[in-house]
C-alpha positions as CSV (number, residue, x, y, z in Angstrom):
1,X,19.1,6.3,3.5
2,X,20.2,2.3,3.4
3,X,17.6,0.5,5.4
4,X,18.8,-3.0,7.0
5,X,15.7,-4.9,5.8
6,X,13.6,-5.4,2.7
7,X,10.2,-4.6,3.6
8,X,9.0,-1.0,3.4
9,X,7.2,0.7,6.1
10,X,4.4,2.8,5.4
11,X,3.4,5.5,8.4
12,X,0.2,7.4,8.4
13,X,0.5,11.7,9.5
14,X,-2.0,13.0,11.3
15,X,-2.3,15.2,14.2
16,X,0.5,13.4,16.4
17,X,3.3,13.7,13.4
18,X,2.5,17.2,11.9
19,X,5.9,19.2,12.5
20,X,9.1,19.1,11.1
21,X,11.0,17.3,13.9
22,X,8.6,14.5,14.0
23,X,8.3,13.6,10.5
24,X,12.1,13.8,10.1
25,X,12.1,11.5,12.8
26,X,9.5,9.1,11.8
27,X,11.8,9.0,8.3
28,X,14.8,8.2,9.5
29,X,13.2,5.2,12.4
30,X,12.3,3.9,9.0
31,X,9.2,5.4,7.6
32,X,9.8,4.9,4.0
33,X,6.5,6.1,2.4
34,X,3.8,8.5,4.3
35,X,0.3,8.6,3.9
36,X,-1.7,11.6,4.0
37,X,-5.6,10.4,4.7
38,X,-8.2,12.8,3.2
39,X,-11.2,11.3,5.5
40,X,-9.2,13.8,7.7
41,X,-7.7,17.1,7.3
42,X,-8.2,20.4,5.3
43,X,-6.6,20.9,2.2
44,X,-4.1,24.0,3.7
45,X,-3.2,20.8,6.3
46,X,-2.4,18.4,3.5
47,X,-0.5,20.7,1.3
48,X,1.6,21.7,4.9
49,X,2.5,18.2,5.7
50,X,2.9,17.2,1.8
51,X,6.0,20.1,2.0
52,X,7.4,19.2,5.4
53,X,8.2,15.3,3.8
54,X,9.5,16.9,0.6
55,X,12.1,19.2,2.9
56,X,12.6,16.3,4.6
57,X,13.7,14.5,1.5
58,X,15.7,17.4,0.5
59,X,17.5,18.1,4.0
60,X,18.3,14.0,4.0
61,X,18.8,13.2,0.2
62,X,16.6,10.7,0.9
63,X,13.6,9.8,-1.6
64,X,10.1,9.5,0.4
65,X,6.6,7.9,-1.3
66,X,4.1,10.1,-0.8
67,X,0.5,7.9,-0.6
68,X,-2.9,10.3,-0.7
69,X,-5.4,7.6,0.6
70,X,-8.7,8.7,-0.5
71,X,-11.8,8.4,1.4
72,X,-14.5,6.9,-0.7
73,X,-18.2,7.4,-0.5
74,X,-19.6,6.8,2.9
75,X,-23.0,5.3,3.5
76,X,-24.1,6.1,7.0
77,X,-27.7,6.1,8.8
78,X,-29.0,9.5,9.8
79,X,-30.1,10.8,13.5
80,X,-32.1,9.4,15.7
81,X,-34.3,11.6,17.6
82,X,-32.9,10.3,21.1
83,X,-29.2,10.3,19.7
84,X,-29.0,6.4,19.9
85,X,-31.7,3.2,20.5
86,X,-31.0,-0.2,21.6
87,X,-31.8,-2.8,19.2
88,X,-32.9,-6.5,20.6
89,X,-32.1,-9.4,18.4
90,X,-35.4,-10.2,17.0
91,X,-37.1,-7.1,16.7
92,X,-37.9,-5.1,13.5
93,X,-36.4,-2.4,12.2
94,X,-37.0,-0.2,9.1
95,X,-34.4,1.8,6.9
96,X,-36.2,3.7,4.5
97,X,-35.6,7.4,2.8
98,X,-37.3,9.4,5.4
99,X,-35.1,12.2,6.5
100,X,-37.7,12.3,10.1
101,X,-35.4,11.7,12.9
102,X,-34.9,7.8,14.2
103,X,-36.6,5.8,16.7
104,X,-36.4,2.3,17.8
105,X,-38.5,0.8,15.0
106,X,-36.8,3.3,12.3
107,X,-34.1,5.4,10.6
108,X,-33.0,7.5,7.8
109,X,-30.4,5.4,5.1
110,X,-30.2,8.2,2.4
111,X,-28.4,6.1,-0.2
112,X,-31.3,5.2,-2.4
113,X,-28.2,3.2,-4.3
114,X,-28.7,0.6,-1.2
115,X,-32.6,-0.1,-1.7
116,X,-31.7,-0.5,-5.4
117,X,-29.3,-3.2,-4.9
118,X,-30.8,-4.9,-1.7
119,X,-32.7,-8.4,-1.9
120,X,-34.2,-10.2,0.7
121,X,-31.7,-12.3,2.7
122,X,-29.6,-9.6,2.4
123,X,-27.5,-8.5,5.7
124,X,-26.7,-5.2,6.5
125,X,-23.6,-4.2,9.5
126,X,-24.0,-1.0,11.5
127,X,-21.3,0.4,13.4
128,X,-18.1,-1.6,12.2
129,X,-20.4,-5.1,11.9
130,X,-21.3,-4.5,16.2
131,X,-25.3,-4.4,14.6
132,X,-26.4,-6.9,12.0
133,X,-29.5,-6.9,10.1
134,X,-31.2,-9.1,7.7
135,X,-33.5,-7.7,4.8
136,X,-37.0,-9.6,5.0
137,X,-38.4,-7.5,2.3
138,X,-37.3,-4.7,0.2
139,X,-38.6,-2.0,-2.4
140,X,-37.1,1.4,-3.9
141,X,-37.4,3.3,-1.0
142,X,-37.5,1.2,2.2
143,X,-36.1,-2.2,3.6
144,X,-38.0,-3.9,6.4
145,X,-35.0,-6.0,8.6
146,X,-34.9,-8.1,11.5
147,X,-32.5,-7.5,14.1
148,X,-29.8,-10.4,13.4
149,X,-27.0,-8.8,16.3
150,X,-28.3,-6.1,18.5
151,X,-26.5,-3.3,20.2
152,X,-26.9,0.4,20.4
153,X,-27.2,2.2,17.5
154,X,-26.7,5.6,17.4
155,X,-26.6,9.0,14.9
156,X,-24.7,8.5,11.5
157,X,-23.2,5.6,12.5
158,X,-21.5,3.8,9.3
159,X,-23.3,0.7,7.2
160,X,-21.6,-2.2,5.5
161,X,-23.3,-4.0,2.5
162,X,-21.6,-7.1,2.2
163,X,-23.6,-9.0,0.5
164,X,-24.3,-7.4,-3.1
165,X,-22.8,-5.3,-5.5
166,X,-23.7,-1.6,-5.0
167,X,-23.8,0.4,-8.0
168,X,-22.1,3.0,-6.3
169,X,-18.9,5.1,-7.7
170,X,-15.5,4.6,-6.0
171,X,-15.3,8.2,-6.1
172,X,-17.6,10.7,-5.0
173,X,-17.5,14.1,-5.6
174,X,-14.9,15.1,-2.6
175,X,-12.6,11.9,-3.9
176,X,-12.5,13.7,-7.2
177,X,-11.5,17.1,-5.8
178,X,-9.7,15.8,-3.7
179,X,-7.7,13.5,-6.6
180,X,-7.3,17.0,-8.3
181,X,-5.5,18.2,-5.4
182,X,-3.5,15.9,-4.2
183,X,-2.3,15.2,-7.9
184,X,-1.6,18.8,-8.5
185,X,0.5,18.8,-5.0
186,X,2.7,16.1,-6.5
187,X,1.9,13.0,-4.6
188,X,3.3,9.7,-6.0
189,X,0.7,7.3,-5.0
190,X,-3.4,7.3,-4.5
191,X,-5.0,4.6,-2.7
192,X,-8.6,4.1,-4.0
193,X,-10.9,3.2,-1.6
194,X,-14.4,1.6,-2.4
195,X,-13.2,-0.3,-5.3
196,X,-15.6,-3.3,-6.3
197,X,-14.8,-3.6,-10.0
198,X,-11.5,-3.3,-12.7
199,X,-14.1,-0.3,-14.4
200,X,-13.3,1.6,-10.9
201,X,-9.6,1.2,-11.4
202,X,-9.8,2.9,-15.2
203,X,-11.7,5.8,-13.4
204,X,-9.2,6.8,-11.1
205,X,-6.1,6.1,-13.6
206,X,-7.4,8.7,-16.2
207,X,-8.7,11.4,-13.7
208,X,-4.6,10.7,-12.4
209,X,-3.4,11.1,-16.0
210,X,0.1,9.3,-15.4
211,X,0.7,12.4,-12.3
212,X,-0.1,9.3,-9.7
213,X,0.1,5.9,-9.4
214,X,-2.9,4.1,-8.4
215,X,-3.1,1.4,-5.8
216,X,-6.4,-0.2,-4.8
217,X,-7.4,-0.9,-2.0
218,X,-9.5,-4.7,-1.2
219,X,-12.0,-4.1,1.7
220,X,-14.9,-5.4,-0.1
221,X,-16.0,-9.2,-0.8
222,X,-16.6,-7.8,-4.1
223,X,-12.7,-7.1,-4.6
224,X,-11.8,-10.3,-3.6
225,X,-14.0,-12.1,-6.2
226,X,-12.6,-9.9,-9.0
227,X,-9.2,-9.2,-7.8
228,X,-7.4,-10.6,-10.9
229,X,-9.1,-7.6,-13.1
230,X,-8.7,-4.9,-10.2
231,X,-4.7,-6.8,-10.3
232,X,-4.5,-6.1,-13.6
233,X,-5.8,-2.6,-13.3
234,X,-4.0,-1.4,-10.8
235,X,-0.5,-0.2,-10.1
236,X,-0.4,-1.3,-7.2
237,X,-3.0,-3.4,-4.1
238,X,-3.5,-2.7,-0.3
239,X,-5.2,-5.6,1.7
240,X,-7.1,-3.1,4.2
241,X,-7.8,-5.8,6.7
242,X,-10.2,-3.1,8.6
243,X,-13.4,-3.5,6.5
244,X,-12.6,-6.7,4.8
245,X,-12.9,-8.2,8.6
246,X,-16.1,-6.4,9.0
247,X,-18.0,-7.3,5.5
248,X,-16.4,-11.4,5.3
249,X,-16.1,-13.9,8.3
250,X,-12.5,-12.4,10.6
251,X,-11.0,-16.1,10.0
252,X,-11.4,-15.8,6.1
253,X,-9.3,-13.0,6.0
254,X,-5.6,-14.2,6.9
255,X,-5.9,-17.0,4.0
256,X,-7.1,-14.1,1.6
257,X,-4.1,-11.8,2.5
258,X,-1.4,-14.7,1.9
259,X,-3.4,-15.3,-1.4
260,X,-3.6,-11.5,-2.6
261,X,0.7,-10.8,-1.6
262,X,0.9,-13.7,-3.6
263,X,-0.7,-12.8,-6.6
264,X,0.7,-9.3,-6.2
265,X,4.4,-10.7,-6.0
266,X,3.2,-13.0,-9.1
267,X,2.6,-9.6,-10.9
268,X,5.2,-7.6,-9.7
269,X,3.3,-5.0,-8.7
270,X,3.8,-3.7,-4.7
271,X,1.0,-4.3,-1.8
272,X,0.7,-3.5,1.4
273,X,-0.7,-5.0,4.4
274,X,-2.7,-2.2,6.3
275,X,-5.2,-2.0,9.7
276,X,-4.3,-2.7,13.2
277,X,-0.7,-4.0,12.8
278,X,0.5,-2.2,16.3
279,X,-3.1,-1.0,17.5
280,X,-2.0,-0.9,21.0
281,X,0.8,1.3,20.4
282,X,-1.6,3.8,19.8
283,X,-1.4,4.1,23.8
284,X,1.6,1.9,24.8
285,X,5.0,2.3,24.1
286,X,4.9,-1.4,23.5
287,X,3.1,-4.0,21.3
288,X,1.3,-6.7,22.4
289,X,2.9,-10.4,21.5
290,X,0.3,-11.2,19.0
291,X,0.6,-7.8,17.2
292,X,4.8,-8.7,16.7
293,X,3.3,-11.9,15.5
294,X,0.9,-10.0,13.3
295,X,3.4,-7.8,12.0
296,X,6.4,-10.8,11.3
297,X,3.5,-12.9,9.6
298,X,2.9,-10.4,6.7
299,X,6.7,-10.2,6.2
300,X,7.5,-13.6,6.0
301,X,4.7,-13.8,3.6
302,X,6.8,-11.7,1.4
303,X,4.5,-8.5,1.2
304,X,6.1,-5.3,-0.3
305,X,4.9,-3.1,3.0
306,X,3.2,-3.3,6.0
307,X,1.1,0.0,7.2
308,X,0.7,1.8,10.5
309,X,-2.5,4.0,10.6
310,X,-4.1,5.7,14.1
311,X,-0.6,4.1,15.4
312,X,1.4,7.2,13.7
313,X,-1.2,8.9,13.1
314,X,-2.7,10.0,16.5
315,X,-1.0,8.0,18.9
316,X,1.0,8.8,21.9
317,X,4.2,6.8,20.7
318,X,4.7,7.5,16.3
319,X,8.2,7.3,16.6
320,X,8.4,4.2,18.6
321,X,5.9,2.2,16.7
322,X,7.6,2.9,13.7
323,X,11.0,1.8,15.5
324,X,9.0,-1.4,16.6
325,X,8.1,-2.3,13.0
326,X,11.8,-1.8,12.0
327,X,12.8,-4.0,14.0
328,X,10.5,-6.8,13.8
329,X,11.7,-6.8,9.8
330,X,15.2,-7.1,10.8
331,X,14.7,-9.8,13.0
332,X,12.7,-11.1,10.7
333,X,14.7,-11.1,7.2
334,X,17.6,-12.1,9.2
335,X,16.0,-15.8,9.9
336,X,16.8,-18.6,7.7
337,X,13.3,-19.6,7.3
338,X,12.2,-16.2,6.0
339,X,14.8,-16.8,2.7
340,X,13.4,-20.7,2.5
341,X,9.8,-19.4,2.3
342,X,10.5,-16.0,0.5
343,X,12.4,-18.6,-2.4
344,X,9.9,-21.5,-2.2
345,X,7.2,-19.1,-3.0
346,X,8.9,-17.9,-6.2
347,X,7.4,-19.1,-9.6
348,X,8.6,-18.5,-12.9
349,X,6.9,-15.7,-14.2
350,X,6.9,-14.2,-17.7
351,X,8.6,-14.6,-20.9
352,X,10.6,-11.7,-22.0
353,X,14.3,-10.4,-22.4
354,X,13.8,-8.3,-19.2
355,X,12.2,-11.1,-17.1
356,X,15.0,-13.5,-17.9
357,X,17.4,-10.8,-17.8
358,X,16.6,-10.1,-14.0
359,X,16.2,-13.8,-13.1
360,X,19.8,-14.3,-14.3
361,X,20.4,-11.6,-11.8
362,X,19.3,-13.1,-8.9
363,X,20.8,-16.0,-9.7
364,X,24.2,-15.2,-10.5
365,X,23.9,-13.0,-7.2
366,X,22.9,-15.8,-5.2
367,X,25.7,-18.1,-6.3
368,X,28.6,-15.7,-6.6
369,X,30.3,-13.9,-4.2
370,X,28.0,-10.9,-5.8
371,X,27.2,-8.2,-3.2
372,X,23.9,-6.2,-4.9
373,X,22.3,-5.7,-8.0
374,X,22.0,-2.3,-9.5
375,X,19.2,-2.0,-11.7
376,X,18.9,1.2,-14.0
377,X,15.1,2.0,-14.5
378,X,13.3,4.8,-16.0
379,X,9.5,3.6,-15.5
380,X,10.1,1.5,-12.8
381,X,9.5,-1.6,-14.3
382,X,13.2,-3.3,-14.4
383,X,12.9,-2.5,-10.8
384,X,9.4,-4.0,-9.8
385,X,10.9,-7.5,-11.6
386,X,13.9,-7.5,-9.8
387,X,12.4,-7.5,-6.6
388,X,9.5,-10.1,-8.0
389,X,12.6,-12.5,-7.8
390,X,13.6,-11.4,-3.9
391,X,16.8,-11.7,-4.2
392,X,19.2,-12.5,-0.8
393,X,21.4,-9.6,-1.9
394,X,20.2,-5.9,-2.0
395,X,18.7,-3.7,-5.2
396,X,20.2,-0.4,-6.1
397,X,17.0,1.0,-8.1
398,X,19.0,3.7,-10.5
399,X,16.8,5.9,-12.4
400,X,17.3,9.7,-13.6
401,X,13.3,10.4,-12.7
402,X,12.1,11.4,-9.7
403,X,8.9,10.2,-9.6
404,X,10.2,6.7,-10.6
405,X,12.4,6.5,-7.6
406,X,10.0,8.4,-5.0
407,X,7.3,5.6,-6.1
408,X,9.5,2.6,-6.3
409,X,10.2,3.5,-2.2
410,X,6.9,1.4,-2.0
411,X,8.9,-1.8,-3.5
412,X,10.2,-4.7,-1.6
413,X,14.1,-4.5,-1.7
414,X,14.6,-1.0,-3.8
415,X,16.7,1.2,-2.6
416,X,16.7,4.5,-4.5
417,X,19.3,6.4,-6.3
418,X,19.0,9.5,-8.5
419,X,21.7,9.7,-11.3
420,X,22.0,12.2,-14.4
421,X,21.1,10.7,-17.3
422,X,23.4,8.6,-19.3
423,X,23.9,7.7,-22.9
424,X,26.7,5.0,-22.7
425,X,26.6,1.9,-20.5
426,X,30.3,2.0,-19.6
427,X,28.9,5.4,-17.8
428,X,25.7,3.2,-16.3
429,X,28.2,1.0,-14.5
430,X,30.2,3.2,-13.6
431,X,27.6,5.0,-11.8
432,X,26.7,1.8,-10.4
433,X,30.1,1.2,-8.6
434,X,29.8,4.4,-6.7
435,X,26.1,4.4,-5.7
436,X,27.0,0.9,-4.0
437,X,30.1,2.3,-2.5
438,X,28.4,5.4,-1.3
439,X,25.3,3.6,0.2
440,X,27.6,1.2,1.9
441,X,26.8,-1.6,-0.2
442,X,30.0,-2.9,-1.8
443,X,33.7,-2.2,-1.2
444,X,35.9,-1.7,-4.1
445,X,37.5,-5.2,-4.3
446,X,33.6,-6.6,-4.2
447,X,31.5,-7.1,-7.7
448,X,28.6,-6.4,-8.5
449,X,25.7,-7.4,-11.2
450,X,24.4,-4.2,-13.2
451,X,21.0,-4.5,-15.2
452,X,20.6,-2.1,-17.9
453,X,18.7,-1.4,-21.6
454,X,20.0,-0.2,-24.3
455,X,19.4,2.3,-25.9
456,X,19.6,4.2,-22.4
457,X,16.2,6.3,-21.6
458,X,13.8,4.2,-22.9
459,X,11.7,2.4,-20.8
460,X,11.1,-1.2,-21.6
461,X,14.6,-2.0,-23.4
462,X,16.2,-4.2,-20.3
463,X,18.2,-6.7,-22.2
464,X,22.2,-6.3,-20.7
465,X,23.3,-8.0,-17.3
466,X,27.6,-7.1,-16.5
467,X,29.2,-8.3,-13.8
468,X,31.8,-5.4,-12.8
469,X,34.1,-4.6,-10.1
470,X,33.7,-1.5,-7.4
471,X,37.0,-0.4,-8.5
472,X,36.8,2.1,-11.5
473,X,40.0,1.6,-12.5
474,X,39.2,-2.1,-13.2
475,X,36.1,-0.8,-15.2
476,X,37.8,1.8,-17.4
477,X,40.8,-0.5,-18.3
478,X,38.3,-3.7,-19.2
479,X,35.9,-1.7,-21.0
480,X,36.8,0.9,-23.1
481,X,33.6,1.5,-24.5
């Protein structure tokens, strides 16, 4: 299904967009990748909506990503005996391992990992960073705080450690049943939540096995210190604005998320830009200005995706947000000033055949009368450098594997075709002629630029660029082999 822009939208399911109908129509308003969150929903649900989007894909002949974002361990106070207290700035407070019930000078925090790592100074957030504490002094079991930010806090309300590195696991026990499942159900992608360190990264990647692509997600300070490892690591990065805003300053995290799509582009690997993009949709059919803002902002940054959550998810208007997105990255893409940043952000980037191969692409597209690029990929990776370069025309990602082209719907720019396997090229472009024909691409007097390795079906082996025509009679009579 030809999309009019570049940027890929990813759409959250939950109890809002469970049926059929809806997802279907979420799809074709321009959902290109669904995530299924496991901090909500039974297994049975999970499997149910994991085989409505692949009918969906079926009944459209229309790749979909699939994204399982898992839910991380959770530190959270226990109960207070009066369901909540209000804390004044100034007072005490205690957090210690006592499982008694809460009172105004004390709760539960049954993560002994927390006491471990804590130091005076320290600041803890309750409650989405409404509550903040400062550690006075510490042991193994207890930390005595003074109320920094008060408010009401009430039973099992969340806690944010910003300020040190927790020797916690980015997967708990659930994340690694749950990683099982979802990998077993045949999902494409798996956002890691949690992640602090490049060693979390490795975790996830072997318990995936090569079933799932692993994309991690930078909501801690700790991320953002060693993103260049977790970059490395990872097949892919989503800036989850959500807790980054709660555990860092809110006005340090716009400069981070321009510097992270950066790097990502840099590495060609994919990221998305997630939390609050259309909040208010979640009850108005329309966004507010700032939110549009929001939303354009990330794009003409040059991110790969841009993320609805609760929007999609549990909203009153799934459908609409999703058409609202859409259309801001039309509007968007279609300004000059979106091509001069998306090029004047480009940098050369690597040395081999393939990366000069596809920068020749781009080029020659750019300053012909070229009308897309068909790439032929079998990992992905021909495709993921193509759209490194953003190119002003559009990329036909070919492969002959599924799961290449279901995860390469994360990818700035790829449009995904399936095509039987081929052992000559004179067959690759040929294919190519009539996948930019049928998607409404190219006309047969246009040309177009075909990317391709040989020997065919082997990833890594990207060193041919052709210009051909649309017209196969032009092909077979100018290449015989």
């Amino acid at each position: 299904m030809r999309r009019l822009r570049n940027v890929k939208i990813v759409a959250t399911l939950g109890p809002a967009s469970n049926s059929y109908e809806t997802i279907r129509a979420l799809h074709e308003a321009g959902a290109d990748v669904f995530r299924l969150n496991m901090s909500h929903g039974t297994h049975d649900e999970i499997r149910e909506r994991h085989q409505i989007i692949r009918r969906v894909e079926r009944d459209l002949d229309s790749p979909i990503a699939i994204l399982a974002d898992l839910q991380g361990p959770k530190l959270r106070v226990g109960v207070f005996a009066n369901g909540e207290e209000m804390l004044e700035e100034g007072a005490a407070f205690r957090l210690d391992l006592d499982a008694a019930e809460g009172t105004q000078q004390r709760v539960c925090l049954p993560h002994p990992e927390i006491f471990e790592a804590l130091e005076p100074g320290a600041s803890l957030l309750v409650n989405d960073g409404k509550i903040r504490l400062q550690v006075e002094s510490c042991g193994s079991d207890f930390a005595e705080c003074r109320v920094v930010i008060g408010g009401v806090i009430s039973n099992r309300k969340g806690v944010n450690v910003p300020d040190v590195m927790l020797p916690l696991a980015a997967l708990s026990e659930k994340d690694r049943d749950d990683l099982e499942f979802v990998c077993e159900l045949g999902v494409d992608w798996l956002a890691l939540s949690f992640v602090q360190r490049a060693k979390d990264v490795f975790e996830a990647k072997t318990l995936a096995d090569g079933r799932a692509a692993v994309l991690s997600k930078v909501e801690k300070p700790q991320a953002v210190e060693n993103f260049e490892e977790i970059l490395d690591a990872s097949d892919g990065i989503m800036v989850a604005r959500g807790d980054l805003g709660v555990e860092l300053p809110v006005a340090a995290v716009p400069p981070i998320q321009k510097r992270l799509v950066r790097k990502c582009r840099a590495a060609a690997k994919p990221v998305i830009v997630a939390t609050q993009m259309l909040e208010s949709m979640i009850e108005s059919p329309m966004p507010t200005r700032a939110e549009v803002s929001d939303v354009a902002t990330a794009i003409y940054e040059g991110t790969d995706a841009i993320m609805l959550s609760a929007e999609s998810a549990a909203g009153h208007y799934p459908i609409e947000a999703v058409s609202t997105m859409n259309q801001v990255a039309i509007e968007v893409e279609a300004d000059p000033t979106y091509r001069q940043i998306v090029s004047a952000s480009r940098t050369a980037q690597g040395t081999t055949v393939a990366d000069g191969i596809v920068a020749a692409a781009r080029e020659i597209a750019e300053k012909t009368d070229i009308k897309v690029i068909c790439c032929f990929t079998q990992s992905g990776t021909t495709a993921l450098l193509t759209a490194r370069e953003r190119p002003s025309v559009p990329i036909i990602a070919m492969t002959s594997v599924e799961h290449t082209a279901r995860r390469l719907c994360l990818s700035w720019g790829c449009n995904c075709v399936m095509t039987p396997e081929l052992l000559r090229f004179k067959g690759a472009v040929v294919n190519a002629a009539r996948a930019a024909r049928a998607e409404g691409f190219a006309g047969e007097t246009d040309q177009i630029v075909v990317t391709a390795g040989v020997p065919f079906n082997v990833p890594g082996t990207t060193n041919i660029l052709r210009i051909a025509p649309c017209d196969e009679r032009l092909i077979y009579s100018t290449d015989p082999e």
